[in-house]
Each structure stands twice: as C-alpha cells, then as structure tokens.
TIMI-2910 file (N, C-alpha, C, CB; in pm, 1 decimal, decimal comma, always signed):
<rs>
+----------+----------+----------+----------+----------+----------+----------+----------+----------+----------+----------+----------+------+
!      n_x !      n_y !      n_z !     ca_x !     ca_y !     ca_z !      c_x !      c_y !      c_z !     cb_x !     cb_y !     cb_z ! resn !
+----------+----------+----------+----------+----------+----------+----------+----------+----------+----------+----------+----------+------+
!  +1383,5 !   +403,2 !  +1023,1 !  +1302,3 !   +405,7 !   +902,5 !  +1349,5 !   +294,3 !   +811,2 !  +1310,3 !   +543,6 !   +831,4 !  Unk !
!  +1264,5 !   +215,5 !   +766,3 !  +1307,8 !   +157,2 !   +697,6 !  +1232,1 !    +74,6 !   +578,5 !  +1366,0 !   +108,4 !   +769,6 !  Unk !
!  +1150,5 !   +174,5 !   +517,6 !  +1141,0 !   +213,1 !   +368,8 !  +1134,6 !   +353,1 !   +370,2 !  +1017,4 !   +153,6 !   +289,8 !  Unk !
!  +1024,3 !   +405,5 !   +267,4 !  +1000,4 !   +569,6 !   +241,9 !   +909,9 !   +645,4 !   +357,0 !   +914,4 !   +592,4 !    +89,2 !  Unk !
!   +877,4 !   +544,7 !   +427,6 !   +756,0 !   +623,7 !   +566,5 !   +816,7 !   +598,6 !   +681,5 !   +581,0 !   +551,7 !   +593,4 !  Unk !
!   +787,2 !   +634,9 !   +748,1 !   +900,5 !   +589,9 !   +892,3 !   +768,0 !   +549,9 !  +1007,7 !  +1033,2 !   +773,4 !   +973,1 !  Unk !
!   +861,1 !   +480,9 !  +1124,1 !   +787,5 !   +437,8 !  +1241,9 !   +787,1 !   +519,5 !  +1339,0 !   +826,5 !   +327,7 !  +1291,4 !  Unk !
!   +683,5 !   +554,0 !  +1395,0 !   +698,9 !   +656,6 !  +1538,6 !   +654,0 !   +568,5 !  +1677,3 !   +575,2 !   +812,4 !  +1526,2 !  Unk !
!   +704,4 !   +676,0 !  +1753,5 !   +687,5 !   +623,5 !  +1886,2 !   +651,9 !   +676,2 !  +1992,3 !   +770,3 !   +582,3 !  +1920,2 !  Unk !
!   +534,7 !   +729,3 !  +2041,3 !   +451,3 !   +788,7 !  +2134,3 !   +456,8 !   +773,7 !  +2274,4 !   +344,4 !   +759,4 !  +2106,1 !  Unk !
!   +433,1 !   +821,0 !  +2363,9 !   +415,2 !   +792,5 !  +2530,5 !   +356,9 !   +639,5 !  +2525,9 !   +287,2 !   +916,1 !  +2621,2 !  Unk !
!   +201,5 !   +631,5 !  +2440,0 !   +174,8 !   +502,4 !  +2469,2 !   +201,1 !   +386,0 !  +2329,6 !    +20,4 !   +509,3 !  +2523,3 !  Unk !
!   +212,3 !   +422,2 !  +2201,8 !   +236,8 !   +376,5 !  +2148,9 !   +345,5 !   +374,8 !  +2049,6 !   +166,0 !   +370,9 !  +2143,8 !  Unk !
!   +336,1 !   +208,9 !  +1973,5 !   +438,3 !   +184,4 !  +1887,3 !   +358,0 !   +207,8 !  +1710,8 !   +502,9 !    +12,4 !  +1931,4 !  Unk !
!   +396,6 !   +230,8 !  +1613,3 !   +381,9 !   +305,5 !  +1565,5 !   +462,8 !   +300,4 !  +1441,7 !   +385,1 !   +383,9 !  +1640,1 !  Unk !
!   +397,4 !    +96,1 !  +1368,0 !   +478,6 !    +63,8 !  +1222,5 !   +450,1 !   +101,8 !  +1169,8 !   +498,0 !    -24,2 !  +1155,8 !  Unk !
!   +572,8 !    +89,0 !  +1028,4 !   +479,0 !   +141,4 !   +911,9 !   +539,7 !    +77,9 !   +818,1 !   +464,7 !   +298,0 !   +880,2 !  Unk !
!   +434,8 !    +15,0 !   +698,6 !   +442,9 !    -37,9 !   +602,3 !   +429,8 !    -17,9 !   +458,7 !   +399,1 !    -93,0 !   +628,2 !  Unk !
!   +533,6 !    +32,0 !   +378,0 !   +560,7 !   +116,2 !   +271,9 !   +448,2 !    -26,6 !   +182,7 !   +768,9 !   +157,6 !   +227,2 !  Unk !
!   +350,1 !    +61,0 !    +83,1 !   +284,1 !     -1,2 !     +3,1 !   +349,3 !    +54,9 !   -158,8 !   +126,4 !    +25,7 !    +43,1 !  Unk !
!   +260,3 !    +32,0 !   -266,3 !   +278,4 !    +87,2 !   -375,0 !   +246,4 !   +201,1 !   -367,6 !   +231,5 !    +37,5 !   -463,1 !  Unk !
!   +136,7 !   +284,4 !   -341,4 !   +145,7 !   +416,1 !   -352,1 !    +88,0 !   +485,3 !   -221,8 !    +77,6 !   +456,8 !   -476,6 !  Unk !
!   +158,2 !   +422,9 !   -108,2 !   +128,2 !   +542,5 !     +9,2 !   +158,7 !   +396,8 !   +131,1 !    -90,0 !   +647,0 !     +5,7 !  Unk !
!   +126,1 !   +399,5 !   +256,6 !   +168,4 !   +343,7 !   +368,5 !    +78,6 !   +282,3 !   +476,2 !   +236,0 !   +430,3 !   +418,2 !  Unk !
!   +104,6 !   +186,0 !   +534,3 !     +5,3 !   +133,1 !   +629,6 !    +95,6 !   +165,3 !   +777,3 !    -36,5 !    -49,9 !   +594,6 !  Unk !
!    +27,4 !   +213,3 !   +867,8 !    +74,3 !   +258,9 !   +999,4 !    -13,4 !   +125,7 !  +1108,3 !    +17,3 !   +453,9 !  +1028,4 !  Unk !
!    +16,4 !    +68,1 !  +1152,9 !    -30,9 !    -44,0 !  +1252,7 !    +30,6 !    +14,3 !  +1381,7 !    +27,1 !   -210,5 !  +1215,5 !  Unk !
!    -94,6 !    +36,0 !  +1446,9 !   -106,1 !   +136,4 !  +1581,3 !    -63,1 !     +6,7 !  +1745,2 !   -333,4 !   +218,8 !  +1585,5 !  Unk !
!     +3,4 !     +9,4 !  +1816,4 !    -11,1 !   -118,7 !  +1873,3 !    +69,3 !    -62,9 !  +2054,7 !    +91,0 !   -263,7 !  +1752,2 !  Unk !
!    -23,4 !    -25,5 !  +2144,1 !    -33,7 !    -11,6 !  +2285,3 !   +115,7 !    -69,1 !  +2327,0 !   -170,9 !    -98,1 !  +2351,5 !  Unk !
!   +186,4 !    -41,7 !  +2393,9 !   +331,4 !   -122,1 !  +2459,7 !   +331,8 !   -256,4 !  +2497,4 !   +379,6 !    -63,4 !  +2590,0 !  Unk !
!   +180,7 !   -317,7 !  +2558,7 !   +174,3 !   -431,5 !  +2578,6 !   +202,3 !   -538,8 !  +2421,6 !    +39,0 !   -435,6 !  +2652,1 !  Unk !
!   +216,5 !   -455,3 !  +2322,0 !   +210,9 !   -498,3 !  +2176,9 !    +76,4 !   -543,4 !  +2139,0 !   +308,9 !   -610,8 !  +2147,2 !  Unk !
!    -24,7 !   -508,6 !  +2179,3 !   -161,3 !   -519,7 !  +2170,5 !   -190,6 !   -397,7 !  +2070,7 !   -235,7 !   -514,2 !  +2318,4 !  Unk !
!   -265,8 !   -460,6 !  +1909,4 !   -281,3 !   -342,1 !  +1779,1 !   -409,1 !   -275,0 !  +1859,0 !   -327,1 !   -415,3 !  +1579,7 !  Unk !
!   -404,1 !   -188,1 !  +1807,4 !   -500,6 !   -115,6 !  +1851,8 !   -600,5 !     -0,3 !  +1737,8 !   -423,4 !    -46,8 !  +1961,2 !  Unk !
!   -495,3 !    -20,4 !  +1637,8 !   -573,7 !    +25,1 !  +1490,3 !   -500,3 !    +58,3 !  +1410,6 !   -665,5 !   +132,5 !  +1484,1 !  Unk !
!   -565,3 !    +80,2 !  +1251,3 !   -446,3 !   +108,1 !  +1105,6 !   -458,5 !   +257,2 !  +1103,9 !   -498,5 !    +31,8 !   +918,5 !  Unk !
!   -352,2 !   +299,3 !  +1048,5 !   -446,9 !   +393,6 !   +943,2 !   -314,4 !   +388,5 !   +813,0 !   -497,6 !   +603,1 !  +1023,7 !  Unk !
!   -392,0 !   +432,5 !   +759,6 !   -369,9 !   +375,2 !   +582,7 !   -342,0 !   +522,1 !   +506,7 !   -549,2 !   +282,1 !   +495,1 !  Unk !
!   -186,8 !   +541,7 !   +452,7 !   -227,3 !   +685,9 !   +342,6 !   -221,5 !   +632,5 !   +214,0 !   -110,9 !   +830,7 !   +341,8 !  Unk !
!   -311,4 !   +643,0 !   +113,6 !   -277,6 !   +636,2 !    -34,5 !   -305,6 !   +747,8 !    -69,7 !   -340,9 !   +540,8 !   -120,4 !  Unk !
!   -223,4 !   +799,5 !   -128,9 !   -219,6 !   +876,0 !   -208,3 !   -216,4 !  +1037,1 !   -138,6 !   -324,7 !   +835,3 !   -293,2 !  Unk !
!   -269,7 !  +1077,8 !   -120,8 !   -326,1 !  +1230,1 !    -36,5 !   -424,4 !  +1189,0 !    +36,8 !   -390,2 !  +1363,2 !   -128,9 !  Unk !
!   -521,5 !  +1053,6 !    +48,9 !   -589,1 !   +997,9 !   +125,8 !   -565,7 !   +910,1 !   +310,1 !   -619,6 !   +930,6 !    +27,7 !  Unk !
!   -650,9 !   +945,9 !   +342,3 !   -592,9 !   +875,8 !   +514,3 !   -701,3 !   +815,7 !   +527,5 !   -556,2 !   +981,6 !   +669,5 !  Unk !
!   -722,8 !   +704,3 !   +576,8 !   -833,4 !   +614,5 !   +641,7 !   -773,7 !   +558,2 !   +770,8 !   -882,1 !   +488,0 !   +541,2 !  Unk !
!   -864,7 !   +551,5 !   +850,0 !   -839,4 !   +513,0 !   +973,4 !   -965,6 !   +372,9 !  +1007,9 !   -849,6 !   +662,6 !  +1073,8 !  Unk !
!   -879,5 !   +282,4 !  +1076,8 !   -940,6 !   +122,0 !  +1120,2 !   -887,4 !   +129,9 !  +1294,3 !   -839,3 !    -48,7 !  +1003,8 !  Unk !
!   -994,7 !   +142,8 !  +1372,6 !  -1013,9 !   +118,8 !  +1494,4 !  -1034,7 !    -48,3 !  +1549,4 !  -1124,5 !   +204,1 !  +1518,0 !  Unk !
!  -1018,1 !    -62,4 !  +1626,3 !   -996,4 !   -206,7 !  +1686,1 !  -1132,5 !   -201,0 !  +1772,8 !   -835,5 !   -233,4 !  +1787,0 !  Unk !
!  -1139,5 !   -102,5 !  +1846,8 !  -1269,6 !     +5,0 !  +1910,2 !  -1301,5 !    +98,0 !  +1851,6 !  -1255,1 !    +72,1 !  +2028,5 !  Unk !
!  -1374,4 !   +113,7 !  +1725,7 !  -1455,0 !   +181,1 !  +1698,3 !  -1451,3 !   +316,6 !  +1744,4 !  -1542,5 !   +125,1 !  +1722,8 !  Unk !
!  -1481,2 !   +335,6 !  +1905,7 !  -1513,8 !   +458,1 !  +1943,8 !  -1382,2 !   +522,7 !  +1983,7 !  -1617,6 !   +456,0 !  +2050,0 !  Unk !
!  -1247,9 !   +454,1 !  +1998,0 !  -1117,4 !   +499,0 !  +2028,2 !  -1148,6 !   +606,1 !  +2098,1 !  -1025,9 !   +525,4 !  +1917,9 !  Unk !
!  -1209,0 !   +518,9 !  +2196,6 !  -1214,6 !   +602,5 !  +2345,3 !  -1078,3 !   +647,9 !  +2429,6 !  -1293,0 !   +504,5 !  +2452,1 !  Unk !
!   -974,0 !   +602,4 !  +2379,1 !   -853,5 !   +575,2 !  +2472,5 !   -767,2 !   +713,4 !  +2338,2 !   -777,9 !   +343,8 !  +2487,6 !  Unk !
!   -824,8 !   +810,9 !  +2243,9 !   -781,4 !   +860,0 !  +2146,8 !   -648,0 !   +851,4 !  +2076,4 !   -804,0 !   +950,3 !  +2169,9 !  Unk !
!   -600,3 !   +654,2 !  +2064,4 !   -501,8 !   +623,1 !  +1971,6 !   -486,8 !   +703,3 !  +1899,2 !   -510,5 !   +528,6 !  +1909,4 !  Unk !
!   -606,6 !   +702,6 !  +1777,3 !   -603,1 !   +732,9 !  +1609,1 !   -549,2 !   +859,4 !  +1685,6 !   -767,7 !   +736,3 !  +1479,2 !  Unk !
!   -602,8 !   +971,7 !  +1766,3 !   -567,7 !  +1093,3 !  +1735,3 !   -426,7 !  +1115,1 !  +1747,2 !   -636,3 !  +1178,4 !  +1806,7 !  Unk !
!   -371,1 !  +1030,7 !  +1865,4 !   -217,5 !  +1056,0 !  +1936,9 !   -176,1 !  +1031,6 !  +1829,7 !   -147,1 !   +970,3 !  +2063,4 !  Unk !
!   -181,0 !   +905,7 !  +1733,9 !    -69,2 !   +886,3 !  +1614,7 !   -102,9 !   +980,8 !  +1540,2 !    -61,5 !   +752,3 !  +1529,5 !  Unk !
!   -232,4 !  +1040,1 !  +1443,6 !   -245,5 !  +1113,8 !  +1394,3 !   -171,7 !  +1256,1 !  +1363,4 !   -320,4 !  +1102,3 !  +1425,5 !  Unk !
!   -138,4 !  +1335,7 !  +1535,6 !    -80,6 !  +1384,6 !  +1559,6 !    +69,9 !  +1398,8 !  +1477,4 !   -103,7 !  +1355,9 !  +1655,8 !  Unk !
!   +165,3 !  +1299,9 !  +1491,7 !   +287,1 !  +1241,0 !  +1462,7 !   +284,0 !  +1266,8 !  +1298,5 !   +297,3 !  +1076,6 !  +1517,9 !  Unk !
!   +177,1 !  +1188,7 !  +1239,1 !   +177,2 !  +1089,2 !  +1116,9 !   +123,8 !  +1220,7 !  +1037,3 !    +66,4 !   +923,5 !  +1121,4 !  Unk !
!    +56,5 !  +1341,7 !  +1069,3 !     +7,6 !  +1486,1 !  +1005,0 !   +123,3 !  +1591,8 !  +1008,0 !   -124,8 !  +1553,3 !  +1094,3 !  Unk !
!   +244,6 !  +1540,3 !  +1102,5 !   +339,5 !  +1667,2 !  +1103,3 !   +444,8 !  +1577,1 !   +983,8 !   +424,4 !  +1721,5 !  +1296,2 !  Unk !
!   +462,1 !  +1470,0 !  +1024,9 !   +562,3 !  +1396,0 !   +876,9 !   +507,1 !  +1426,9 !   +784,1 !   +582,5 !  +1235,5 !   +848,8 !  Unk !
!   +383,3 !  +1420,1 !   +771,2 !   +332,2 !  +1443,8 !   +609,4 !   +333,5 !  +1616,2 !   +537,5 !   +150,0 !  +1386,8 !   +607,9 !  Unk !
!   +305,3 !  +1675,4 !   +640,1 !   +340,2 !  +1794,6 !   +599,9 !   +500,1 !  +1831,6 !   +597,1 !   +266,8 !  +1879,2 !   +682,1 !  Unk !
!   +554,4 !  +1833,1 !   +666,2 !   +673,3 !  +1865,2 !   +678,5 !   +770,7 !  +1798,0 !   +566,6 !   +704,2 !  +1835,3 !   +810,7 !  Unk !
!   +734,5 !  +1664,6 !   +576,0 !   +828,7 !  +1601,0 !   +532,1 !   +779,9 !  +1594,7 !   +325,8 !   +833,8 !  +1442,6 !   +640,1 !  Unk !
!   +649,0 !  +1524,8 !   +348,6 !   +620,5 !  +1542,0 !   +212,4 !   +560,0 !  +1658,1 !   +158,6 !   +550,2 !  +1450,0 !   +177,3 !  Unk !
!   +572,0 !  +1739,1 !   +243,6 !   +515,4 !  +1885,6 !   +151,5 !   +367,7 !  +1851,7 !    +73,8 !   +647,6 !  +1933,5 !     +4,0 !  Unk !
!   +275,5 !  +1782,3 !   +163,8 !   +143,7 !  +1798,4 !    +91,2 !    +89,8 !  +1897,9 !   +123,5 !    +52,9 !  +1706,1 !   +104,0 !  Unk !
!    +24,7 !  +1964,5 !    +42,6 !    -92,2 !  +2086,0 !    +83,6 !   -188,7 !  +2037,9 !   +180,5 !   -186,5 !  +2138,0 !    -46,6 !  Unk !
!   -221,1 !  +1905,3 !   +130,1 !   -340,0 !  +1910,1 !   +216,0 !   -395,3 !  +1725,3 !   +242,3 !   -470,9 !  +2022,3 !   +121,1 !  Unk !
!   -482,7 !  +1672,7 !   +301,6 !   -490,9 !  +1557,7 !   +327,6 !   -654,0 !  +1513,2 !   +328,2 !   -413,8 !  +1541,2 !   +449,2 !  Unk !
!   -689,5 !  +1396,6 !   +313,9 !   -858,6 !  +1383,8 !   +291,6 !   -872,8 !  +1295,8 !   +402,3 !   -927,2 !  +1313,2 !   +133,5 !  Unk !
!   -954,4 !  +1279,5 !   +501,5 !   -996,9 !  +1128,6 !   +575,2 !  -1127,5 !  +1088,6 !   +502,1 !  -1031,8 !  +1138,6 !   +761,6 !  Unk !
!  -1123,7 !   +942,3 !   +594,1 !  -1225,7 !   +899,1 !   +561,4 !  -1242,7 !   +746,0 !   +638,7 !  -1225,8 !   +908,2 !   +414,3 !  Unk !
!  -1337,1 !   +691,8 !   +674,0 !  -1289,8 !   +565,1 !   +760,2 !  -1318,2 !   +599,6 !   +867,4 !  -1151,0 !   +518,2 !   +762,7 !  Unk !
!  -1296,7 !   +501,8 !   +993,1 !  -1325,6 !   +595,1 !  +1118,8 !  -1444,5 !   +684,0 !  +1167,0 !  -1238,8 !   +679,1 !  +1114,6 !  Unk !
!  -1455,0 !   +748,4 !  +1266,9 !  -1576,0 !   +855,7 !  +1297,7 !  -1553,7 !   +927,5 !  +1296,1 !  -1643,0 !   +875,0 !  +1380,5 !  Unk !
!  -1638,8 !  +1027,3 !  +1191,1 !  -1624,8 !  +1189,7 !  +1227,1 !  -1562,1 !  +1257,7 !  +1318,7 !  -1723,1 !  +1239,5 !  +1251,8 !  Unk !
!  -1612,1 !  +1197,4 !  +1431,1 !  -1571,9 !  +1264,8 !  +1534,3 !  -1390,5 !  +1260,5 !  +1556,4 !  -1658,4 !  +1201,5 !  +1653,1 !  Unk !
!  -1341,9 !  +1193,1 !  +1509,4 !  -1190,8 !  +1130,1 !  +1496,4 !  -1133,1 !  +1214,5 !  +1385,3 !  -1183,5 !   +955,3 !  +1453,6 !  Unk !
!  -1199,2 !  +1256,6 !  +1305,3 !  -1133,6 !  +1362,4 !  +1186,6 !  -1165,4 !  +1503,0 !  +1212,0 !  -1192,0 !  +1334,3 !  +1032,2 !  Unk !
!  -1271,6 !  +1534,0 !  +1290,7 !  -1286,9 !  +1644,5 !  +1340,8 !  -1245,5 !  +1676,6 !  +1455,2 !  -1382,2 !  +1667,5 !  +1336,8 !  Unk !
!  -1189,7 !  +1633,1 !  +1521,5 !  -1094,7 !  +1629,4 !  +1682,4 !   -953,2 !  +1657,9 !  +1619,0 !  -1092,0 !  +1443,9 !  +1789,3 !  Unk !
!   -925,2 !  +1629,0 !  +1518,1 !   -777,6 !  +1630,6 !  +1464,8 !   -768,5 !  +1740,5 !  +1336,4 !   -731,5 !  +1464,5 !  +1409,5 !  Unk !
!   -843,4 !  +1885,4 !  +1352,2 !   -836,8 !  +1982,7 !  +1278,1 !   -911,8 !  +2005,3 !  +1118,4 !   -711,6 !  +1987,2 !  +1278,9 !  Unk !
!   -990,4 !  +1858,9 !  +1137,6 !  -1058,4 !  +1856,0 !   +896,4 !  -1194,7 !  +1883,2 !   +922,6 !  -1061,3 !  +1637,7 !   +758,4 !  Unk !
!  -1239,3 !  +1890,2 !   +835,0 !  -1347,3 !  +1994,4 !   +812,0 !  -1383,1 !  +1907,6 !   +724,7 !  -1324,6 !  +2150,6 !   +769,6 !  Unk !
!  -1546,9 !  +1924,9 !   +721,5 !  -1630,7 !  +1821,1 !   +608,5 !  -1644,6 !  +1885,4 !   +517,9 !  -1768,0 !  +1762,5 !   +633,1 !  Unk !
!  -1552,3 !  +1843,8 !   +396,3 !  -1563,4 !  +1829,0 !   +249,9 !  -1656,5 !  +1790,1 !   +162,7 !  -1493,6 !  +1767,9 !   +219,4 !  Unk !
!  -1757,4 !  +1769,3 !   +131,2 !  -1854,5 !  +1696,4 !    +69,6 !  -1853,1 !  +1593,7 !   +164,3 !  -1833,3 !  +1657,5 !    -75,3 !  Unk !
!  -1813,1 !  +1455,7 !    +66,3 !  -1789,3 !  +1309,9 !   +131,8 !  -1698,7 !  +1279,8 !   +213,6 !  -1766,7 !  +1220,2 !    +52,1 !  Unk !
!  -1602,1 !  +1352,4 !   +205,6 !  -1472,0 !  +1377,4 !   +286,7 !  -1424,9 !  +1468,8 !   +398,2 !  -1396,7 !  +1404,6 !   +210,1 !  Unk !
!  -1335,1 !  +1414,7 !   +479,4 !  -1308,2 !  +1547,8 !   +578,9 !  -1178,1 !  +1567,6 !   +503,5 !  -1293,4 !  +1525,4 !   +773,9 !  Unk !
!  -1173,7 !  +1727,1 !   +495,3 !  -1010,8 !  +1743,5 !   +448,0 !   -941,4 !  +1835,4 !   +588,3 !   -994,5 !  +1855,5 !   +264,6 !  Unk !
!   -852,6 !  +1828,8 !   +600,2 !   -730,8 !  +1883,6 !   +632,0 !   -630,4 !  +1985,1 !   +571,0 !   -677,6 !  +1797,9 !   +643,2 !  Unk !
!   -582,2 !  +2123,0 !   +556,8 !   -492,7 !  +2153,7 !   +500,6 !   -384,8 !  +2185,1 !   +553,0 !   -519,9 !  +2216,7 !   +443,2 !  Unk !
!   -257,5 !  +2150,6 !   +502,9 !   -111,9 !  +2129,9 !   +586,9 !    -55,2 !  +2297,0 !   +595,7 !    +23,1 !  +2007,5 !   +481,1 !  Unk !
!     +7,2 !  +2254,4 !   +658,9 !    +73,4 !  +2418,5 !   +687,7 !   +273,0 !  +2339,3 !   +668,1 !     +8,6 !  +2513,5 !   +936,3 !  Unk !
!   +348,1 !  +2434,2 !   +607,9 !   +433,7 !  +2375,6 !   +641,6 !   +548,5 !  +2468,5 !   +680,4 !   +451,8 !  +2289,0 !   +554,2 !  Unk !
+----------+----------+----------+----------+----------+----------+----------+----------+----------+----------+----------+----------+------+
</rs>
C-alpha cells in the first residue's frame, strides 16, 4: 500500500491504485500488463471505465469483488453508489437501481 487505498491482486489481475483528493483511481490491468479498465471512488461514489465496454471477460466484477470488501471492511461505509459502466455490471455485483443510481449497501 502505498498511500490511503491499497493495490490488489487477483488470479488474473493487477490491481493499482491511485490515492486522489477525495477518494481513488484503481487501473485494472490483465498480467500481460495490458489495462483493461478504471474504476474511480469519490467520495461514497464508484464509476467504472471499461476498455470493452461489455467486459465480457468480467474484470470490473473480479476487482469489484476485492475493492467492495476493502471498502466495507476497511472504511466502514454503509453503503456505495455506481454509476458509469453497464447496468448489467452493477447489477451482477449485488446494487439495486436507485433512482439515477445503482446503490449497494455494505455489510460489515
């Protein structure tokens, strides 16, 4: 770790992360070191940036996975918003449509 968010590391991926002013950029990137997508927390917010769109190969979700148990666990949020990405990518990974938003609520 090496600011306030830490890096993970998956079966297939690597898994930076880049401490911002108020929340973190995660740069998703296959072993070949080939990125493969962001996802972004500000604030209680998550957005997700696909490289493929349809993240047929379910990156976003595998990191997701990782990057939803740190946040609960570690930062004790109640709860989390997506947005970015496809539905189908926030609803495969437990959130529920909020109005404009899918939310998530953490368990910890």
């Amino acid at each position: 770790m090496k600011g306030r968010h830490p890096d993970f590391t998956t079966s297939r991926l690597s898994i930076t992360a880049t401490d911002t002013a108020n929340g973190c950029i995660w740069v998703l990137k296959k072993r070949e070191n080939e990125q493969v997508a962001l996802i972004q927390l500000t604030g209680q917010q998550l957005s997700s940036d696909a490289i493929d769109p349809s993240d047929r190969d379910g990156y976003i979700q595998e990191a997701l996975t990782v990057i939803l148990s740190y946040l609960a666990r570690t930062l004790l949020l109640p709860f989390v918003t997506g947005e970015g990405g496809e539905a189908e990518i926030w609803l495969e990974n437990g959130f529920y449509k909020d109005g404009p938003v899918f939310r998530r609520d953490l368990t910890h």
